[in-house]
C-alpha positions as CSV (number, residue, x, y, z in Angstrom):
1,X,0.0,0.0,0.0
2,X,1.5,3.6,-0.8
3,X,1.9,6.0,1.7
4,X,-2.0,7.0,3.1
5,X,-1.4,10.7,2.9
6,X,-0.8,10.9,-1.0
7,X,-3.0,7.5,-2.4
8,X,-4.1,7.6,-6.0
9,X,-7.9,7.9,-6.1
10,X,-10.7,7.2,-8.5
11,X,-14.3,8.3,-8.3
12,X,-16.5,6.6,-10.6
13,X,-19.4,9.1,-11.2
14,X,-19.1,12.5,-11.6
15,X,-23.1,13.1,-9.6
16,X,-23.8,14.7,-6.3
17,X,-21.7,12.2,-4.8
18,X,-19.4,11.3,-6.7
19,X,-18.4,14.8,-7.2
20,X,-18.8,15.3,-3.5
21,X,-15.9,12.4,-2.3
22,X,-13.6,13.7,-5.1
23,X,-13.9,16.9,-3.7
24,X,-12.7,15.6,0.0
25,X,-10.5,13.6,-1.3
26,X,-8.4,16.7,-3.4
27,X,-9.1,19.1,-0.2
28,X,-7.0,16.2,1.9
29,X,-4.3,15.9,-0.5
30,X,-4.8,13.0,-2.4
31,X,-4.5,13.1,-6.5
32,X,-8.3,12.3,-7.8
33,X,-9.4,11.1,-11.2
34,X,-13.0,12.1,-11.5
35,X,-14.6,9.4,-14.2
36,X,-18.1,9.3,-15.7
37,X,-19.3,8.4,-19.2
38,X,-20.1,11.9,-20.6
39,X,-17.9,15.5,-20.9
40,X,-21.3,17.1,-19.7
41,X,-21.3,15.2,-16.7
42,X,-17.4,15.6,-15.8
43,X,-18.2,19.5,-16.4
44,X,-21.3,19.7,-14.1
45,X,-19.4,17.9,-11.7
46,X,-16.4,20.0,-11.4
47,X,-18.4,23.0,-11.6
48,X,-20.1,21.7,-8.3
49,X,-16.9,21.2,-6.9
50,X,-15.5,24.5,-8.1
51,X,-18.9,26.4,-6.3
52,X,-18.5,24.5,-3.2
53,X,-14.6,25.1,-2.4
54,X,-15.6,29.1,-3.0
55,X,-18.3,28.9,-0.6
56,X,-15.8,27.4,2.0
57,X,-13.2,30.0,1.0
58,X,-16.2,33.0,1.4
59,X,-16.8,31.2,4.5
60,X,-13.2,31.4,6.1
61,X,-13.1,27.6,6.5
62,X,-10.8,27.3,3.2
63,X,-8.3,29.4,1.9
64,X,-7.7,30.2,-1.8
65,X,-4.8,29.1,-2.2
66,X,-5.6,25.3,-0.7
67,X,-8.9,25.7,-2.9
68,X,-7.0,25.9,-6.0
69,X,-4.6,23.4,-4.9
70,X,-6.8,21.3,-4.2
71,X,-9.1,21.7,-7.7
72,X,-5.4,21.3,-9.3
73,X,-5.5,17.8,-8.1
74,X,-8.9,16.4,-9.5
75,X,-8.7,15.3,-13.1
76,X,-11.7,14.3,-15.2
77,X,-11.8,11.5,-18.1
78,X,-14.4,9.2,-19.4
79,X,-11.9,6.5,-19.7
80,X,-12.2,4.1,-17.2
81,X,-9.2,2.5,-17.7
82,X,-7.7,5.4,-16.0
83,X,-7.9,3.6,-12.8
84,X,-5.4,1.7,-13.8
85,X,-3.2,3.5,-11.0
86,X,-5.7,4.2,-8.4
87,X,-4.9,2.6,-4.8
88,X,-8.4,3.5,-3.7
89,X,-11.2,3.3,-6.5
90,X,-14.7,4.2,-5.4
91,X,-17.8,4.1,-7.7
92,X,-20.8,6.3,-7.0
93,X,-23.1,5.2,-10.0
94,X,-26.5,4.7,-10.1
95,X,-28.3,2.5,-7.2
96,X,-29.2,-0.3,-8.8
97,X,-27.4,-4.1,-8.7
98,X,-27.3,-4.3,-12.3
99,X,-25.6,-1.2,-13.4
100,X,-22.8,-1.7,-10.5
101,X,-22.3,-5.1,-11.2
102,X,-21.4,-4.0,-14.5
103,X,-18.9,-0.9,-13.6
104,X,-17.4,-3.8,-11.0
105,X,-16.5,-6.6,-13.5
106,X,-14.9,-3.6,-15.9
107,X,-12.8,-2.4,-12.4
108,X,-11.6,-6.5,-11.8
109,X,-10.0,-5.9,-15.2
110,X,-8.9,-2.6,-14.8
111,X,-7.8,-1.9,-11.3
112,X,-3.8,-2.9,-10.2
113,X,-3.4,-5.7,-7.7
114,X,-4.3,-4.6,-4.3
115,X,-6.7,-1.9,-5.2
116,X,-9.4,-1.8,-2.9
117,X,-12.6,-1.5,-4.9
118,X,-15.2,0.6,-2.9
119,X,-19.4,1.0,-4.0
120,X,-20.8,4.5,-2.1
121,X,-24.2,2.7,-2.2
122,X,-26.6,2.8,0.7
123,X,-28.4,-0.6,0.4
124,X,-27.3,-2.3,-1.9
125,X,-25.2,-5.9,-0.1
126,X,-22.0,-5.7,-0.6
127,X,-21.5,-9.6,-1.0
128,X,-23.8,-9.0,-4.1
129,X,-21.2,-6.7,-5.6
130,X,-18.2,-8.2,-4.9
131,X,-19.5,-11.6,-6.4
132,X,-19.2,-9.8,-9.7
133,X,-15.2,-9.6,-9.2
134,X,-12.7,-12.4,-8.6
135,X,-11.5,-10.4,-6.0
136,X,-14.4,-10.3,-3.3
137,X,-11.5,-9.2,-0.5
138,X,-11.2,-6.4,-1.8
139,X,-14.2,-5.2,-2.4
140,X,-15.8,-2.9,1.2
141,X,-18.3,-0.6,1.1
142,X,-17.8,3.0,2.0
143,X,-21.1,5.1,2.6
144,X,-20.6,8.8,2.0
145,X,-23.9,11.2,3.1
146,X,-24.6,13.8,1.5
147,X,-23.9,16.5,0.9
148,X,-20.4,14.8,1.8
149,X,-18.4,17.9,2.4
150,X,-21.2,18.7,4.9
151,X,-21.7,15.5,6.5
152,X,-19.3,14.1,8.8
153,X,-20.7,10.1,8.6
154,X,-19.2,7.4,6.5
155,X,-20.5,3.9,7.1
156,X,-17.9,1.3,6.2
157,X,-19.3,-2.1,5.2
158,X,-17.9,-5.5,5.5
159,X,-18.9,-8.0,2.7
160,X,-18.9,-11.5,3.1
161,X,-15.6,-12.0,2.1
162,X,-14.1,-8.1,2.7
163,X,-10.4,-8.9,4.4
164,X,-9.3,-7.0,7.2
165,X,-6.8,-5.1,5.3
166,X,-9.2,-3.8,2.8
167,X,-10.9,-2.4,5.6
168,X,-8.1,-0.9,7.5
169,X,-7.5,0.6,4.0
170,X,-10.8,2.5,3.4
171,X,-11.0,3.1,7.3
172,X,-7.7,5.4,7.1
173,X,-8.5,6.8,4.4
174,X,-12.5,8.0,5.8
175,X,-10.4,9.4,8.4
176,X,-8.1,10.9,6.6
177,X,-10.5,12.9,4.6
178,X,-12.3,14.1,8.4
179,X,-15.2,12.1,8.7
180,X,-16.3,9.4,11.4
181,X,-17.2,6.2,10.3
182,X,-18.8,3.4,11.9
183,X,-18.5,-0.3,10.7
184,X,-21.2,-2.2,9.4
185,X,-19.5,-6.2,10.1
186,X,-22.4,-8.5,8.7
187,X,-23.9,-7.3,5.0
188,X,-27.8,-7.0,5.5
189,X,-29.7,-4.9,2.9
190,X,-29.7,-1.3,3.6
191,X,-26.8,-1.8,6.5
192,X,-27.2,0.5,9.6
193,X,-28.3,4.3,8.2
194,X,-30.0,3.6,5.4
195,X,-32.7,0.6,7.5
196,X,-33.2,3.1,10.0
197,X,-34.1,6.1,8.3
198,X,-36.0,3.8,5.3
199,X,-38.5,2.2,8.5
200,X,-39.3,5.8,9.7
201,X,-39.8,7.6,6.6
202,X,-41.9,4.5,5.6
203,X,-44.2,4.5,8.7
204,X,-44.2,8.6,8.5
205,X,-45.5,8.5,4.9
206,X,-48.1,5.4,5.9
207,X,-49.5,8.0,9.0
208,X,-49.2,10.8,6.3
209,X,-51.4,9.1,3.4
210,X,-54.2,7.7,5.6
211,X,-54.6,11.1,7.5
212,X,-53.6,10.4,11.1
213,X,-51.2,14.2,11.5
214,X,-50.3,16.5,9.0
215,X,-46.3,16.7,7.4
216,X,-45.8,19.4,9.7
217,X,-46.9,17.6,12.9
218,X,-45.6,14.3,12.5
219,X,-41.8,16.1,11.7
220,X,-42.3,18.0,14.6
221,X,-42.9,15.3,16.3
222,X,-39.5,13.8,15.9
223,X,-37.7,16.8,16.2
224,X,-39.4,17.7,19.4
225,X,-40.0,14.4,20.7
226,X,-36.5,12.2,19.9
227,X,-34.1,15.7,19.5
228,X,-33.8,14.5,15.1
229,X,-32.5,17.3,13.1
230,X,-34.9,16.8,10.6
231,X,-38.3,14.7,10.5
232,X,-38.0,11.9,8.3
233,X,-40.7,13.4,5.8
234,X,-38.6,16.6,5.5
235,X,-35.6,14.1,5.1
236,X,-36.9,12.6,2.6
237,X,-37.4,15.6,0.4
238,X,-33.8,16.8,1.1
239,X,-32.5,12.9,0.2
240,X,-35.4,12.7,-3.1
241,X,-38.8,10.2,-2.5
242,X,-37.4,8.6,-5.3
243,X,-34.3,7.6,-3.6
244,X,-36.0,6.7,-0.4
245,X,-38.7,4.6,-2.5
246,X,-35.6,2.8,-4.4
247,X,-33.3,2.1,-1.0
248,X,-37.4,0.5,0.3
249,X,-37.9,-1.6,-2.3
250,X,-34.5,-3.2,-2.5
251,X,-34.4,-3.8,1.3
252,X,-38.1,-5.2,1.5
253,X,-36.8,-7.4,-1.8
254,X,-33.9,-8.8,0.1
255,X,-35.9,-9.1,3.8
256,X,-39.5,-9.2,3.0
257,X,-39.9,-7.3,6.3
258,X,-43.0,-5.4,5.8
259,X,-41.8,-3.0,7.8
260,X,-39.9,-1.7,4.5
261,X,-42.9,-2.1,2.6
262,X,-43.6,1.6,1.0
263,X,-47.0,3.1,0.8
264,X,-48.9,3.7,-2.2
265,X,-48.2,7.9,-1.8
266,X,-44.5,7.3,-2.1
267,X,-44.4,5.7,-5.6
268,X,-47.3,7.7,-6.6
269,X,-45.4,10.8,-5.6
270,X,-42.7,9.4,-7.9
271,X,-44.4,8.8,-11.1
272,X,-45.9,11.9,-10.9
273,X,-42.6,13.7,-10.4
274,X,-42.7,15.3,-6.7
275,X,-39.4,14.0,-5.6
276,X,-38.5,16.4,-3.0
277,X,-36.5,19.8,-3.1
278,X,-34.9,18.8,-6.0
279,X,-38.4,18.8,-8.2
280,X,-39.7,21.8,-5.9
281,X,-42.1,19.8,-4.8
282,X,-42.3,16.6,-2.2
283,X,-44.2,15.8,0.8
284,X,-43.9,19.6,1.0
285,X,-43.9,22.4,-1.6
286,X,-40.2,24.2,-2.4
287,X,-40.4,27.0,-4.3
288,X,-37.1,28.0,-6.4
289,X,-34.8,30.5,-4.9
């Protein structure tokens, strides 16, 4: 393994989070290839990146000098055989088994002997993606939250077959970056995070759609009642119903724990676009700014 402080890393997927870990990663001082299957996409990406590191620099919390040092690091291509020299690669692609699978059997190829393969997904089994790979041990999953330069969470997740060094790896390197993780050691559906919040916003949404308290009172209710930052219905709209619906259906498909079983209102929400914040419209209205 090279040194911790200066590891080659690649992001697959230049989205929200993909674009976000890249962005951690440069700030700490690692070199960062930034990969995803469209120039547009790279673009949008960095220009996230870009606006973020000024609002820390506006802020105080960045200066612009370590900004542009750190921008200086990140590269962009839409070859993935550019992780050919990563130590670290970590995909942020589109939840769903299918399309990972996919970006993971390319990476077995790709990636250098001892690369530790990383999937940012939040429910997804791990065991599921490493099977796609002839090198399971190496495959862990690394949980950003987003957004991730905000959020100070990263859940680590132990496949079936994830060796101890893999995750000592991705453990230093979560650190390294500032964030606090906590480790996930058997692979259920939807891990820690991603059950808990999934079961509330589920229940919430069921109480919602057959009338028992308003969006308002139920989120109030959590925030007054357990000390939550956020009710789940308002975290839901910050996170996208879509999201939430998709991380429900893949844990009820693994468990069949009704529990996860989402209401009628959250795919109907879906098809008819009110997603959240990001639509301007979810379980509550959000007009542009």
């Amino acid at each position: 393994m090279s040194n911790a402080s200066s590891q080659q890393i690649a992001v697959i997927g230049a989205g929200l989070m993909g674009a976000g870990i890249a962005q951690v990663s440069a700030q700490a001082g690692h070199p960062v290839v930034l990969r995803d299957v469209t120039e547009e996409a790279l673009q949008r990406g960095l220009a996230g990146i870009r606006a973020s590191y000024e609002k820390f620099v506006a802020k105080g919390r960045l200066s612009a000098e370590d900004a542009e040092a750190a921008l200086g690091r990140i590269t962009t291509t839409t070859d993935l055989g550019a992780v050919a020299e990563a130590d670290i690669v970590v995909e942020a692609v589109f939840e769903q088994l299918e399309v990972k699978e996919g970006v993971f059997r390319e990476l077995d190829k790709l990636a250098k002997d001892g690369a530790v393969l990383a999937s940012n997904t939040s429910a997804i089994p791990i065991t599921r993606i490493a099977a796609a790979t002839q090198r399971p041990e190496s495959v862990v999953g690394v949980h950003f939250f987003s957004p991730v330069p905000m959020m100070k969470l990263v859940e680590l997740v132990r496949g079936y077959k994830t060796s101890d060094e893999t995750l000592a790896t991705v453990r230093a390197f979560a650190e390294g970056v500032g964030k606090e993780v906590v480790v996930v050691n058997r692979d259920v559906a939807g891990f820690v995070t991603t059950r808990l919040i999934t079961a509330l916003v589920v229940e919430a949404a069921k109480l919602y759609e057959s009338g028992v308290a308003t969006a308002e009172d139920i989120d109030t209710a959590c925030r007054l009642g357990f000390g939550h930052a956020m009710g789940p219905l308002e975290t839901a709209d910050l996170t996208g119903v879509d999201i939430l619906l998709h991380a429900a259906r893949n844990i009820y498909a693994e468990t069949q724990d009704e529990k996860f079983a989402a209401p009628e209102i959250m795919a109907r929400m879906v098809t008819a676009g009110d997603l959240g914040r990001k639509s301007g419209r979810g379980f509550y209205p959000h007009p542009a700014k």
